[in-house]
C-alpha positions as MATLAB code, in Angstrom:
seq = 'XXXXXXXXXXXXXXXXXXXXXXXXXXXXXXXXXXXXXXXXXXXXXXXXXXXXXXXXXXXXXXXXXXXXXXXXXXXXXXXXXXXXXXXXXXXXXXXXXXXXXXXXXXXXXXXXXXXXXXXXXXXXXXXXXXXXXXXXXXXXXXXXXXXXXXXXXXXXXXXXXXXXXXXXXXXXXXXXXXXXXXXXXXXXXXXXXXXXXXXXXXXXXXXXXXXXXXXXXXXXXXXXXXXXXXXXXXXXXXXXXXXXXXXXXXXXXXXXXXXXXXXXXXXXXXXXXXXXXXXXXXXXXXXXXXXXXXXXXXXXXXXXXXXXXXXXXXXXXXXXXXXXXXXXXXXXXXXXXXXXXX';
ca = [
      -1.220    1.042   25.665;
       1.552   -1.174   24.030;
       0.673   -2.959   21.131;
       2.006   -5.733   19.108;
       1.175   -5.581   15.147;
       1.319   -8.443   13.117;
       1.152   -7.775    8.668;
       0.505  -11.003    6.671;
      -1.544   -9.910    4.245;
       0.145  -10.553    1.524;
       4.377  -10.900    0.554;
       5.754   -9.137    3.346;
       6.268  -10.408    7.186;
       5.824   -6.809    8.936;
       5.629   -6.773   12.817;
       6.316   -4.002   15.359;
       5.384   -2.610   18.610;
       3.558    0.685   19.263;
       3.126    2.743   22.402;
       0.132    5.391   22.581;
       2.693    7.008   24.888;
       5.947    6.384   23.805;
       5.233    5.654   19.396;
       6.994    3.332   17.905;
       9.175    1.529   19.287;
      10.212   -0.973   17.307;
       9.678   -2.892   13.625;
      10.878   -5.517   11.613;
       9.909   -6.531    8.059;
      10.733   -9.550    5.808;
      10.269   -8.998    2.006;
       8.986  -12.233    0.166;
      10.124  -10.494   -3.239;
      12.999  -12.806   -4.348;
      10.253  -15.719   -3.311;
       8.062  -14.902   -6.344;
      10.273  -12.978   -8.782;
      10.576  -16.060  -10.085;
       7.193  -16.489  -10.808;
       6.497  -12.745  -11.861;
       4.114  -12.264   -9.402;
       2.827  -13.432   -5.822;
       2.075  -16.918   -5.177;
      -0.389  -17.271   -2.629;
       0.531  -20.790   -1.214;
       4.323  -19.954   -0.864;
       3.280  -16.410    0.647;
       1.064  -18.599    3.297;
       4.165  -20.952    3.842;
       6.561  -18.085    4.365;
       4.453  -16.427    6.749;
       4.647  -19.480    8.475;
       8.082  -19.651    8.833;
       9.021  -16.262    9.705;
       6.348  -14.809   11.912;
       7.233  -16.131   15.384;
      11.471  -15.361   14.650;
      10.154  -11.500   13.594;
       8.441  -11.475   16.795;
      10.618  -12.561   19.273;
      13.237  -10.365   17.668;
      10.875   -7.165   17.464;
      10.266   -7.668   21.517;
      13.440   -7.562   21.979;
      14.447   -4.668   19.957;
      11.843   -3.021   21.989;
      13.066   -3.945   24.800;
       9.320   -5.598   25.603;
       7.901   -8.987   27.476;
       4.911  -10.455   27.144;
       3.890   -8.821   30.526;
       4.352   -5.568   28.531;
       2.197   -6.188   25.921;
      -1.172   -4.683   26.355;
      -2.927   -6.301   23.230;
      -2.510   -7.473   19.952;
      -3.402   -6.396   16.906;
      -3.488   -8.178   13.321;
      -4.687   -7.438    9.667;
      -7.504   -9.369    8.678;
      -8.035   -8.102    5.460;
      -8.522   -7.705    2.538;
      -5.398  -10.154    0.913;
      -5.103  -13.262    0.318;
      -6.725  -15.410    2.463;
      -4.141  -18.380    3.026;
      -1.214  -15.292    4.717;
      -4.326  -13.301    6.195;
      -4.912  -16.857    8.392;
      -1.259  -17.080    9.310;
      -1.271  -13.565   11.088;
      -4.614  -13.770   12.531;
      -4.712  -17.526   13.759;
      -0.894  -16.508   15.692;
      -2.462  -13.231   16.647;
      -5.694  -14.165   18.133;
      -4.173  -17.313   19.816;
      -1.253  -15.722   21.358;
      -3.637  -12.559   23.151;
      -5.516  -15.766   24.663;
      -2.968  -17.141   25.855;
      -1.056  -13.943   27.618;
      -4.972  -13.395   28.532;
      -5.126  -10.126   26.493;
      -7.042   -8.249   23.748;
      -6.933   -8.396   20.132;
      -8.426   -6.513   17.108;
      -8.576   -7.462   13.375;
      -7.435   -4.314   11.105;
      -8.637   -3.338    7.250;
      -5.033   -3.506    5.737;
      -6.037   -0.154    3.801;
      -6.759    1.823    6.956;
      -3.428    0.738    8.183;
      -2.117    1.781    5.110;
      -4.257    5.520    5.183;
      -2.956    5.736    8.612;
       0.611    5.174    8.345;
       1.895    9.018    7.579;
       0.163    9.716   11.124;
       3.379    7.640   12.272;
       5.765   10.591   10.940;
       6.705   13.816   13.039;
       4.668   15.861   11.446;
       1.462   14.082   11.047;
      -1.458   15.439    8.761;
      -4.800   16.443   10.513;
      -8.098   15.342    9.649;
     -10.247   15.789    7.318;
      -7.958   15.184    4.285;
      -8.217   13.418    1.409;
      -6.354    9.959    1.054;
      -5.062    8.339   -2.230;
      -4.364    4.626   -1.521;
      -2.677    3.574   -4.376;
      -0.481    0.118   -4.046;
      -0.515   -3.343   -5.953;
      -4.259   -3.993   -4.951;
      -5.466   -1.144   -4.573;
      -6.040    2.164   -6.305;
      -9.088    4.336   -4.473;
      -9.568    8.305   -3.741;
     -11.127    8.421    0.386;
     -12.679   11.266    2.058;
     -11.084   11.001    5.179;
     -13.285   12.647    7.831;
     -11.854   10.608   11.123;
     -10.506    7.344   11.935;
     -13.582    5.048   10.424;
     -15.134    7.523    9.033;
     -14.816    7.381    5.045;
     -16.459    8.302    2.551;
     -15.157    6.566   -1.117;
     -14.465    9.263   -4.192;
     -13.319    6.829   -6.387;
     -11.529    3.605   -7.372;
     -10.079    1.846   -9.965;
     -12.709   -0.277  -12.043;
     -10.018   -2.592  -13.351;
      -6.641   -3.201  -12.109;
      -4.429   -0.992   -9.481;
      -2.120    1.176  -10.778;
       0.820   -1.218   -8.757;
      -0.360   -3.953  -10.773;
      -0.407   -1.893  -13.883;
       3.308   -1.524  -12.891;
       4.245   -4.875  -12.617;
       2.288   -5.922  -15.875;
       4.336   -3.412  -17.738;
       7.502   -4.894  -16.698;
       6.543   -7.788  -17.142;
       6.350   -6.356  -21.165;
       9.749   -5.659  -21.069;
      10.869   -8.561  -19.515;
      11.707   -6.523  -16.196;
      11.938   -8.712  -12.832;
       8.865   -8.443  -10.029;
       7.837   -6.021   -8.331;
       7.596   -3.703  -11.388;
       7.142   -0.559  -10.012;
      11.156    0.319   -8.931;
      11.739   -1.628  -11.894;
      10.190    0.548  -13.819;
      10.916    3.726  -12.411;
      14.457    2.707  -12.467;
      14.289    2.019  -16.509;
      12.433    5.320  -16.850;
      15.275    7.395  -15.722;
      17.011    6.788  -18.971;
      14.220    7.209  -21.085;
      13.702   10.140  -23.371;
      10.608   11.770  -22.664;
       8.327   12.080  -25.574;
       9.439    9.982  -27.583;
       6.075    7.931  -26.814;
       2.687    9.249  -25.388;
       0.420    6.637  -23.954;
      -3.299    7.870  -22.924;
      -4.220    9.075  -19.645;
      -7.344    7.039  -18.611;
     -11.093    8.598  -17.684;
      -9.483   12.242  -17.280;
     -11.538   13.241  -20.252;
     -14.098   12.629  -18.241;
     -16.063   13.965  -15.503;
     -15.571   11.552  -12.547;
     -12.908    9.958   -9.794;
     -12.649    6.395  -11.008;
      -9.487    4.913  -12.275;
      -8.710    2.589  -15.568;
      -5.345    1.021  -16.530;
      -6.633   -1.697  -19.110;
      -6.018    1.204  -21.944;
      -2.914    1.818  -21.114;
      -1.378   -1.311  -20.637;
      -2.794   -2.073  -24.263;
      -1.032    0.914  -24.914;
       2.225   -0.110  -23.714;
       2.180   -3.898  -24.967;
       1.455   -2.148  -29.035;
       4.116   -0.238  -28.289;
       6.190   -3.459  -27.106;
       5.328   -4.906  -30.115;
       5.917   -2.232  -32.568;
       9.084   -2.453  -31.711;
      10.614   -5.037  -31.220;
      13.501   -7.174  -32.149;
      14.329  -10.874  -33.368;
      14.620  -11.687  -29.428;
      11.085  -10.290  -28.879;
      12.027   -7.011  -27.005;
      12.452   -3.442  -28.298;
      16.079   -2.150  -28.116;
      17.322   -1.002  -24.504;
      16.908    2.986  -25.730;
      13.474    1.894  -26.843;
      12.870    0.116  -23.865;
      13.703    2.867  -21.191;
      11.789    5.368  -23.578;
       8.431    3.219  -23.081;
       9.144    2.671  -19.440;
       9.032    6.711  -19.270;
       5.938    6.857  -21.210;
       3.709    4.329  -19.116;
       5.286    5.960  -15.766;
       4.346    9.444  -17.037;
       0.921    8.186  -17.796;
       0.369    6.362  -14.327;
       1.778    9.820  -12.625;
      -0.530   12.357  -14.887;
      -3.256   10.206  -14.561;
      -2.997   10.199  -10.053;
      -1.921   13.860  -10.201;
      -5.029   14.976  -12.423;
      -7.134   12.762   -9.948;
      -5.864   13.927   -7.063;
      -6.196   17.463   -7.905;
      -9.832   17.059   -8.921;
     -10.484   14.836   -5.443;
      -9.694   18.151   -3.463;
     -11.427   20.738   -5.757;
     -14.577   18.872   -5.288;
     -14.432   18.186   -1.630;
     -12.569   21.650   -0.687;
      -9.931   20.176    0.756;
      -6.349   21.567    1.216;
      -4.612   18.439    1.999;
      -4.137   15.160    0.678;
      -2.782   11.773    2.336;
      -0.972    9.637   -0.269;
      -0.146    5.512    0.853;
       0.654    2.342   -0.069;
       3.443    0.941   -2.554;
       3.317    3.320   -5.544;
       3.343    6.000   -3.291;
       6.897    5.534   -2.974;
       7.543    6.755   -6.992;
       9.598    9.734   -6.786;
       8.372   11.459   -9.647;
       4.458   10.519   -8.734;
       5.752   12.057   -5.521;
       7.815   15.618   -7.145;
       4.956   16.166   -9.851;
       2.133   15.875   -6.813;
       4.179   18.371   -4.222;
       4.639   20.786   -7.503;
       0.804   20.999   -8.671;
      -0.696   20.982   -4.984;
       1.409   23.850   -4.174;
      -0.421   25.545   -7.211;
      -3.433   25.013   -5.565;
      -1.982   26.172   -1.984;
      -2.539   22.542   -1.167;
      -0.054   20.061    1.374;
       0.639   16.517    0.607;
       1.619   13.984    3.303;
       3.373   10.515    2.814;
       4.775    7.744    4.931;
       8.383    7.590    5.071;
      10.142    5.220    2.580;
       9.958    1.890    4.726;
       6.190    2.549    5.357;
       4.821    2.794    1.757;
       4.820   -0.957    1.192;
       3.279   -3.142    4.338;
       4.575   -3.324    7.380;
       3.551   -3.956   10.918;
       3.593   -0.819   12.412;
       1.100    0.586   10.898;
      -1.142   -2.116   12.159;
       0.024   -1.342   15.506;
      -1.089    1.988   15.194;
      -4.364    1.684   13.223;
      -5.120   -1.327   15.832;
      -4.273    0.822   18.840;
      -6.537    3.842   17.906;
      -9.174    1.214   18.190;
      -8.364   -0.479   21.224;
      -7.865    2.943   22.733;
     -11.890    3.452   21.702;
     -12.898   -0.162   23.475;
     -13.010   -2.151   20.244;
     -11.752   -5.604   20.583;
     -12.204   -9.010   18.583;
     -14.054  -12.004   20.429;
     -12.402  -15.613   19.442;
     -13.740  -16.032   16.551;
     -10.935  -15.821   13.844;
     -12.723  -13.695   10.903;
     -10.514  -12.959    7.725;
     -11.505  -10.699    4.196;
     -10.515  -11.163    1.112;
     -12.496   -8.123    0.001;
     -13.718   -5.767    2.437;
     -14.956   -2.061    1.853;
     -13.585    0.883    3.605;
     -16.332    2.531    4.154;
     -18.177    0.352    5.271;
     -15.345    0.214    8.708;
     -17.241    1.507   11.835;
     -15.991    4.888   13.416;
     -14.440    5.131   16.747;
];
């Protein structure tokens, strides 16, 4: 089955075409990012209007870099949540309209299962059960992965994501959007120690996450600090940047570690955004390998969204006879677990 994958759900354009035969064979992506730097954070009506404007170029130029027609095309399948709701309508409205009219199927996808599914997109995929840490600008939640559909939340953030944490922080220290490379970036010159900012809920029992301390944390800090323009010094600066990342890394790593003890688990799935964070990724393959645990990522260009893993969480689907009838049905919140298996 060949499947075309449409991502709208929030500031990137993703689309690409997957073969349950063949894997991927081909994706495009358009970042929004230099859209809403300027506004330090996504706009939802420009995201809509973008997606507007790019999706139909991305696809015509993904079919051909696959090499596909619309004859070839098997189905179509689109994210339909959870995101904003104005760029979740964009994808699904072209989606659902165009597998009418080359007369073939379509499925909605939960944006996070595309997300938990991506690494299976690598050469050396990780088998189930496992234990998946989502962790991206919406999004920050511990899953018992048993199969495709069937999961089982450990824990979640109770206040913001950890890649909004991020791009609060930077905002701070007057750092451009997204925050999270802008931060880690920053970081690398910072002394560590020099500050220590709290690692939230690991003095407790529990798999929940909280950032609201912290970024109090950080913005005292800020303040303690700084200078007649507003800002700490650059040293200064860099030094905090290394503090809050160190936090936001502990803080995963300690969850993550306590995620497998309790469900006896020896490997762990880690996607979305932040999972791209080289040290979140170095300090997680050191202190599983403690524990004689694996950890499993997407490759680089499939941390943030992107359209093929849409393809592929949609195919697994079709490939189980689920399909979408006309009716065009978008989230802007919609739980996991509550997804039906295959």
């Amino acid at each position: 089955m060949r499947v075309l994958g449409l991502e709208t759900s929030c500031d990137e354009t993703g689309v690409a075409v997957y073969d349950s035969d063949r894997g991927l064979m081909a994706h495009v992506l358009y970042t929004q990012i230099a859209l809403h730097a300027e506004y330090g954070g996504v706009v939802p009506e420009l995201a809509s209007r973008d997606h507007v404007r790019k999706l139909l170029p991305l696809i015509n130029e993904v079919m051909e870099k696959s090499g596909s027609s619309a004859a070839d095309i098997d189905a179509i399948a689109y994210t339909s949540g959870p995101g904003l709701v104005g760029a979740l309508m964009v994808g699904a409205s072209l989606g659902r309209s165009l597998a009418y009219a080359w007369d073939i199927p379509a499925i909605g996808v939960h944006h996070m299962e595309g997300h938990l599914l991506a690494p299976m997109l690598e050469a050396n995929p990780p088998a189930f059960p496992f234990v998946a840490l989502l962790v991206s600008g919406g999004h920050t939640q511990l899953v018992k992965v048993d199969a495709i559909g069937q999961y089982e939340l450990l824990g979640e953030s109770i206040d913001d994501a950890a890649g909004e944490a991020f791009d609060k922080a930077a905002k701070m220290l007057d750092l451009d959007y997204p925050g999270g490379p802008q931060i880690a970036k920053l970081a690398e010159q910072g002394v560590e120690g020099r500050f220590k900012f709290p690692r939230p809920m690991v003095d407790r029992p529990g798999l929940d996450f909280s950032f609201s301390g912290l970024k109090t944390a950080t913005l005292t800090t800020v303040n303690a600090n700084k200078q007649a323009n507003g800002l700490p010094d650059d040293q200064t600066c860099a030094d905090i940047a290394c503090a809050f990342q160190a936090a936001v890394v502990d803080t995963l790593v300690i969850k993550c570690k306590r995620a497998l003890e309790q469900t006896g688990m020896k490997t762990l799935v880690i996607a979305g955004g932040v999972s791209a964070n080289k040290k979140l990724r170095a300090d997680l393959d050191a202190e599983l390998a403690k524990m004689g645990a694996k950890v499993f990522y997407a490759r680089h260009e499939f941390c943030t969204d992107n359209g093929a893993m849409i393809a592929y969480a949609g195919c697994q689907r079709l490939l189980a006879g689920q399909q979408e009838g006309l009716t065009i049905n978008v989230k802007a919140r919609w739980p996991l677990d509550s997804l039906s298996p295959l």
